[in-house]
Backbone as a ProteinNet text record, in pm:
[ID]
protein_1_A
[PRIMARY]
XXXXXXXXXXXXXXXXXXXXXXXXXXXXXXXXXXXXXXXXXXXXXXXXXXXXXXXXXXXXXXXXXXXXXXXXXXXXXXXXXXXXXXXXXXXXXXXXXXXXXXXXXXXXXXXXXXXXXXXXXXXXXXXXXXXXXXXXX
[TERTIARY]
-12244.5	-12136.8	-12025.5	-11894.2	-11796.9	-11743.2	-11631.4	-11601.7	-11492.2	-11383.9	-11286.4	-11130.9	-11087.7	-11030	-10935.3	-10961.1	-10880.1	-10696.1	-10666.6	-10469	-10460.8	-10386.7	-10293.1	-10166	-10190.1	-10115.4	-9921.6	-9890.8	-9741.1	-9673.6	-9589.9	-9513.4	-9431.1	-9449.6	-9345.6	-9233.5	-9118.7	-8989.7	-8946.8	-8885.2	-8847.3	-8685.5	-8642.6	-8466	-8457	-8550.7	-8523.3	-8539.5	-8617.8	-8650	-8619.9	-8531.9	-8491.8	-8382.8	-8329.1	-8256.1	-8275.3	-8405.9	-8472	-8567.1	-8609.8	-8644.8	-8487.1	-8457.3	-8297.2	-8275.3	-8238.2	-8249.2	-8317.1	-8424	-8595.7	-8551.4	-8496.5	-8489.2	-8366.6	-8247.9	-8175.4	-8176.9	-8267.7	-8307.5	-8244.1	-8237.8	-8200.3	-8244.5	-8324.5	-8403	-8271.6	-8295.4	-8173.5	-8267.5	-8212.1	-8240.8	-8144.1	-8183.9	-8058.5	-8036.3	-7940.4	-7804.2	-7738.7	-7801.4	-7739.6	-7591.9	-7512.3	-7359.7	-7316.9	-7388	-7383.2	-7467.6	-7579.4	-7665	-7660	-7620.8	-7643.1	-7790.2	-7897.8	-7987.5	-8045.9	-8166.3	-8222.1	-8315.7	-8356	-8508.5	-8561.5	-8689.9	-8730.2	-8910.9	-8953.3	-8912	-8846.8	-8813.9	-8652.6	-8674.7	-8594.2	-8617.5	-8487	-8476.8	-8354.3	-8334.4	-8367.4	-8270.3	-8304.5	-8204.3	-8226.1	-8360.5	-8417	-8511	-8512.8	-8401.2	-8325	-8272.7	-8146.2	-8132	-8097.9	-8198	-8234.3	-8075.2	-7966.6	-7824.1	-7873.8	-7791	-7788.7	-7688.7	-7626.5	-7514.8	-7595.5	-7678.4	-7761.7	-7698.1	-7687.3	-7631.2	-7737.6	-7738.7	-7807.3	-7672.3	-7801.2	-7684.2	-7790.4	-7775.3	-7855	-7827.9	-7988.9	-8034	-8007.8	-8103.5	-8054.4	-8180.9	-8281.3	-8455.2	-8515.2	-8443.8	-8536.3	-8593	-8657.9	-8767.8	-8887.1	-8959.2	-9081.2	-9186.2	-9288.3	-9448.5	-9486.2	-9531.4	-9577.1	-9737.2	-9798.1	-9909.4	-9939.3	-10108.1	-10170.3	-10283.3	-10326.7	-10510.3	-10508.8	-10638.5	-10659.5	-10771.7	-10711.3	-10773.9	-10877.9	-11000.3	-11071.1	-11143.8	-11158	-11209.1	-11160.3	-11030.2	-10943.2	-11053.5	-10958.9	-11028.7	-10934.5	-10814.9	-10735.7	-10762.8	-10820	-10812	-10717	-10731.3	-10666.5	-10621.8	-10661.9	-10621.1	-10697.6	-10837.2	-10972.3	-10932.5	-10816	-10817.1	-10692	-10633	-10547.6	-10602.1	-10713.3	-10810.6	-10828.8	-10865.7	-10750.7	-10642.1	-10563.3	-10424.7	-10382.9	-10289.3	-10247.3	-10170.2	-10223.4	-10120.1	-10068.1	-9927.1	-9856.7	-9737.1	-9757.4	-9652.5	-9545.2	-9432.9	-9278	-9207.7	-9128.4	-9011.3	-8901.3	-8852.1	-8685	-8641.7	-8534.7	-8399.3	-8346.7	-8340.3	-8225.1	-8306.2	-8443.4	-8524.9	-8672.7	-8614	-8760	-8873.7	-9004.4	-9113.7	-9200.6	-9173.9	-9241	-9380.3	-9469.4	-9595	-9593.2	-9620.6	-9665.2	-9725.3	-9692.8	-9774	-9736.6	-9777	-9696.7	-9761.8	-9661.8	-9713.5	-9650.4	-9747	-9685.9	-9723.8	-9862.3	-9865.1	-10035.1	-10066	-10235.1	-10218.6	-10377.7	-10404	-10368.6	-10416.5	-10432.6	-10333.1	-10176.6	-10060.8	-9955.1	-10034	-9928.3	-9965.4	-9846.1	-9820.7	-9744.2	-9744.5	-9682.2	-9596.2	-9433.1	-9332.5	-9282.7	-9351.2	-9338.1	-9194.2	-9087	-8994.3	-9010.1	-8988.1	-9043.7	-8902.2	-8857.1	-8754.7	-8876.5	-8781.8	-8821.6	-8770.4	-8911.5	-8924.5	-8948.2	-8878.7	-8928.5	-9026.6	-9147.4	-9241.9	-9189.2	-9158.6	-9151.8	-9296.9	-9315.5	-9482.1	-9451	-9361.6	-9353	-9209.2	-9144.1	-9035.6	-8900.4	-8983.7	-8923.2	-8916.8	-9059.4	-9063.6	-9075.9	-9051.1	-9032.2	-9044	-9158	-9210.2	-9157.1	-9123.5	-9043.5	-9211.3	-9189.3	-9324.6	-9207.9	-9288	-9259.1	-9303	-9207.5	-9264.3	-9250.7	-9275.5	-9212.6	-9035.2	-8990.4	-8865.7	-8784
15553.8	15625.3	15525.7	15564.8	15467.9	15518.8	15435	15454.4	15432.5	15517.7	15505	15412.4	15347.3	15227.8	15265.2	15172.3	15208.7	15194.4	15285.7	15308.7	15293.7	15176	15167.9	15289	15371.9	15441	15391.3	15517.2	15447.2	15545.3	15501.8	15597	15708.8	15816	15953	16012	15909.5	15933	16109.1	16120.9	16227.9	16248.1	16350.3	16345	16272.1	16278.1	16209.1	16017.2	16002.4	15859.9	15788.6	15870.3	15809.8	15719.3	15697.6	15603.6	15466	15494.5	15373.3	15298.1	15411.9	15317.7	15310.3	15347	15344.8	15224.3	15124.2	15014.2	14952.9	14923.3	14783.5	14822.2	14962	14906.5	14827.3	14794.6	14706.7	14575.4	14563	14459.4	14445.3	14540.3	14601.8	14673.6	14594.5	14697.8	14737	14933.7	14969.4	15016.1	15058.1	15116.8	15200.5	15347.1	15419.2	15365.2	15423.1	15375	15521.4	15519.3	15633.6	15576.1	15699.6	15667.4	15685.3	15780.5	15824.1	15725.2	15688.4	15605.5	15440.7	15442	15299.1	15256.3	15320.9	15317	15316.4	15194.9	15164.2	15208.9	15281.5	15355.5	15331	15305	15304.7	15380.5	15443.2	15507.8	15613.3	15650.7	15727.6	15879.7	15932.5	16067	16128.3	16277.3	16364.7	16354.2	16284.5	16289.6	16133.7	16108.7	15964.6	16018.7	15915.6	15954.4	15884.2	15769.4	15762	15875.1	15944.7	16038.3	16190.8	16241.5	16326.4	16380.9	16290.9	16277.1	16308.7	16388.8	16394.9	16323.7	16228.2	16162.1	15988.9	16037.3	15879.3	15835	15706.4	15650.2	15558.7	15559.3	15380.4	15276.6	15216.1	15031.9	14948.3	14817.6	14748	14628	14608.9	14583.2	14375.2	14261.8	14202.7	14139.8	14208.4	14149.9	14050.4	14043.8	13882.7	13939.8	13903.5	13939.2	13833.7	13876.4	13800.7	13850.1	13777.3	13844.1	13857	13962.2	14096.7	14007.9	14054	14084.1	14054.7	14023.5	14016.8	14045	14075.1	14053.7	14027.7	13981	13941.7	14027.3	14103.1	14226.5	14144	14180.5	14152.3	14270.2	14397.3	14456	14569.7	14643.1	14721.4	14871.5	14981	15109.9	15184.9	15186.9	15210.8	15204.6	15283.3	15299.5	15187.4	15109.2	15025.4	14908.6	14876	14746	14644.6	14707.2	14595.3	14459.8	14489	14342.9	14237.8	14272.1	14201.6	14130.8	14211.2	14149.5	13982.8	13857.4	13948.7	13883	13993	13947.5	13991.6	13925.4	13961.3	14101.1	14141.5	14257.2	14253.1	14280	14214.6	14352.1	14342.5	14411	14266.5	14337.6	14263.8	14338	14290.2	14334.5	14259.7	14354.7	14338.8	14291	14197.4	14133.8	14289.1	14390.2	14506.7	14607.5	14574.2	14618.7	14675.6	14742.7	14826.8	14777.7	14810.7	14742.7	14812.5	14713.5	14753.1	14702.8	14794.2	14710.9	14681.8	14622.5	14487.5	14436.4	14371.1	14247.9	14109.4	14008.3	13872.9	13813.1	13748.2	13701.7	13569.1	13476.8	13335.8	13290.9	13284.7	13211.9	13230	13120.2	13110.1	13194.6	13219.5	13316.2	13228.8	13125.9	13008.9	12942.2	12948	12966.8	13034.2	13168.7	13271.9	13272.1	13312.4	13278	13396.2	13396.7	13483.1	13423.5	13540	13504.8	13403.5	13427.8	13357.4	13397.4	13347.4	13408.2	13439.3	13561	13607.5	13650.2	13675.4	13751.2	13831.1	13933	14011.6	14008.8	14035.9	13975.2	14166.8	14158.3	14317	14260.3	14340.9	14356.3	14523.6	14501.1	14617.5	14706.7	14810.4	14854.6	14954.2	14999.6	15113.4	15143.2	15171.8	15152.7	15268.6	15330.7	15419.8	15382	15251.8	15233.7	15059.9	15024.6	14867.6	14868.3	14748.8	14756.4	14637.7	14675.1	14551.2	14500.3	14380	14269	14166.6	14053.6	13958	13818.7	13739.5	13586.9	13463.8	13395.2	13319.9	13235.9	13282.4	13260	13090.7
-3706.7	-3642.9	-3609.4	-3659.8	-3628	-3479.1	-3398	-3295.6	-3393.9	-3277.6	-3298.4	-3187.6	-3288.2	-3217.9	-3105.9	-2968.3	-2837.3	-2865.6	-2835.6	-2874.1	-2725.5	-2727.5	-2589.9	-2524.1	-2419.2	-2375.4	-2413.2	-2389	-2446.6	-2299.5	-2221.2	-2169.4	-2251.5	-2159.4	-2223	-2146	-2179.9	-2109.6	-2072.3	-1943.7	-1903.7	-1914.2	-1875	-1850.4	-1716.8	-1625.9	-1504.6	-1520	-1663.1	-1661.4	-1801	-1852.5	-1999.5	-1999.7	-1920	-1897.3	-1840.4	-1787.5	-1731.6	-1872.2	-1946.7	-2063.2	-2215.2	-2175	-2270.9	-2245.5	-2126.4	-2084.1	-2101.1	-2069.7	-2124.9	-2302.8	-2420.8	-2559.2	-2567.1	-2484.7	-2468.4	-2385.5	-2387.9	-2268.3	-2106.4	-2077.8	-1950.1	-1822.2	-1739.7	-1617.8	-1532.4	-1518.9	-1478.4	-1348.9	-1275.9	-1146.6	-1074.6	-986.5	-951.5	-799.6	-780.1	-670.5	-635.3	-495.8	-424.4	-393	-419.6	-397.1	-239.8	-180.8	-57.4	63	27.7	129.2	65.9	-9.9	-101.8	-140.8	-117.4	-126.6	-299.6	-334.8	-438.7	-467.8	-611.6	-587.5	-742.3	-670.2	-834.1	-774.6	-842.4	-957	-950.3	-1083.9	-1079	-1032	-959.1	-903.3	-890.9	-918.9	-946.9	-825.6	-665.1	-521.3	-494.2	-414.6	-331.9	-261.5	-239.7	-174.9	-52	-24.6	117.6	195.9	163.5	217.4	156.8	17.3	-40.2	-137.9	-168.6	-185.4	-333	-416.4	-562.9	-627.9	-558.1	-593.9	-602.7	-715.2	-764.6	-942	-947.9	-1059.3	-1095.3	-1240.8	-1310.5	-1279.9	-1271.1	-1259.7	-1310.5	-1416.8	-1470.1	-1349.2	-1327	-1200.9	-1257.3	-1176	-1172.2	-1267.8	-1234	-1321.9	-1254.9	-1136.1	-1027.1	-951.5	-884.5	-777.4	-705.6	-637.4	-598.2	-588	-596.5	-596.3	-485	-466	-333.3	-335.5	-410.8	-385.4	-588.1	-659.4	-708.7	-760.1	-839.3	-893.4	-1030.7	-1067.3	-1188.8	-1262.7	-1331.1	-1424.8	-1521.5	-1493.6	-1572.1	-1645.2	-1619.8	-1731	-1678.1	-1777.7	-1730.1	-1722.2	-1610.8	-1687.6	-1760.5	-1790.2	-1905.9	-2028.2	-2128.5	-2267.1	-2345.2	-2430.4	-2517	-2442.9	-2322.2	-2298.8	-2300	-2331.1	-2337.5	-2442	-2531.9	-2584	-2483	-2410	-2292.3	-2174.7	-2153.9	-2058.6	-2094.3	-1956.5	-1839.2	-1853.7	-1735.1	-1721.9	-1585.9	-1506.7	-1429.2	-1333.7	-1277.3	-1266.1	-1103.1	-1104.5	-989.3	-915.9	-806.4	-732.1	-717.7	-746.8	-748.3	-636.5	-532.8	-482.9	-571.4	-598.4	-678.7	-571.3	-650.4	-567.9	-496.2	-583.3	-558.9	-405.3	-384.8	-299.6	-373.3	-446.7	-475.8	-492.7	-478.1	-565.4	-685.9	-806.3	-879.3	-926.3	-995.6	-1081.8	-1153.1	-1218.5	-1342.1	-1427.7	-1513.6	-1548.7	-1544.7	-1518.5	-1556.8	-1633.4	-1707.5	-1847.8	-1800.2	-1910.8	-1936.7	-1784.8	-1710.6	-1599.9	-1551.9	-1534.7	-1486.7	-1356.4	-1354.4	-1251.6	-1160.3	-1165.8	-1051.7	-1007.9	-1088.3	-1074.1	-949.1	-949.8	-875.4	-759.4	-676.7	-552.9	-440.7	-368.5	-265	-275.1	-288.7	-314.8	-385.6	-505.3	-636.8	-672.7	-732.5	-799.2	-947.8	-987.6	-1107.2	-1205.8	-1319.1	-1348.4	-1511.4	-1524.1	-1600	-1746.2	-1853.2	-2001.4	-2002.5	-2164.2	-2221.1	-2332.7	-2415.2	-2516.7	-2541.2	-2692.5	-2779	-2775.4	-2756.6	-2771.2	-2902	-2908.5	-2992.6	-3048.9	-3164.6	-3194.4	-3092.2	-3007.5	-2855.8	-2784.1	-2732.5	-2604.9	-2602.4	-2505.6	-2449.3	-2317.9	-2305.7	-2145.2	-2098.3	-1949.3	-1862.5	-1815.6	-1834.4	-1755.2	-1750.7	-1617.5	-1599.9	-1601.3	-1569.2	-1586	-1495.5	-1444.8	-1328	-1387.4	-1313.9	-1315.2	-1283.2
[MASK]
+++++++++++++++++++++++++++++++++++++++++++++++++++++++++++++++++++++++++++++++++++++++++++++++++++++++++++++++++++++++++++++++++++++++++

């Protein structure tokens, strides 16, 4: 009996989030910007979610940040990532505020640090999609 080989999940852009990957295929982490509260949000949502304002814009963000927090993935439960194992996976606060999750690439476990400065690398996954990960900066 053959098994059949693990396919790495691919994100499936929305109207509320196609612009956030429209950006990572240009090498661009965008993030919205309430016009009314000034407020930064990620992830992307049809209201500020500062002060619920529909007057939110993309702006290509700055890709710096620092490391929140860490662990070191050793045997994922995600479908198709068993050949990545391991690797890091990291909460970032953006320069711009938000925090995002992760991966960081290009850095020993034994490396990373609380409030590491990190900036952000894209990987092509699919000729649609391109994932923002990061790297120490």
């Amino acid at each position: 009996m053959s098994s059949k080989p693990m396919v790495k999940p691919v994100p499936k852009p929305t109207p509320e989030t196609r612009p956030f990957w429209d950006g990572c295929a240009v090498g661009e982490l965008r993030l919205q910007h309430c016009n009314s509260c000034q407020h930064v949000q990620y992830p992307p949502r049809k209201l500020c979610s500062g002060c619920f304002s529909q007057e939110v814009e993309w702006r290509v963000a700055s890709g710096r940040g620092k490391v929140l927090s860490w662990s070191m993935v050793t045997a994922p439960s995600a479908p198709g990532f068993h050949e990545e194992v391991p690797f890091l996976s990291v909460m970032i606060r953006l320069d711009e505020g938000p925090v995002m999750l992760s991966v960081l690439r290009n850095c020993a476990g034994d490396a990373v640090d609380f409030d590491m400065p990190v900036k952000v690398i894209f990987e092509q996954r699919t000729e649609e999609i391109t994932i923002p990960y990061f790297e120490p900066a």
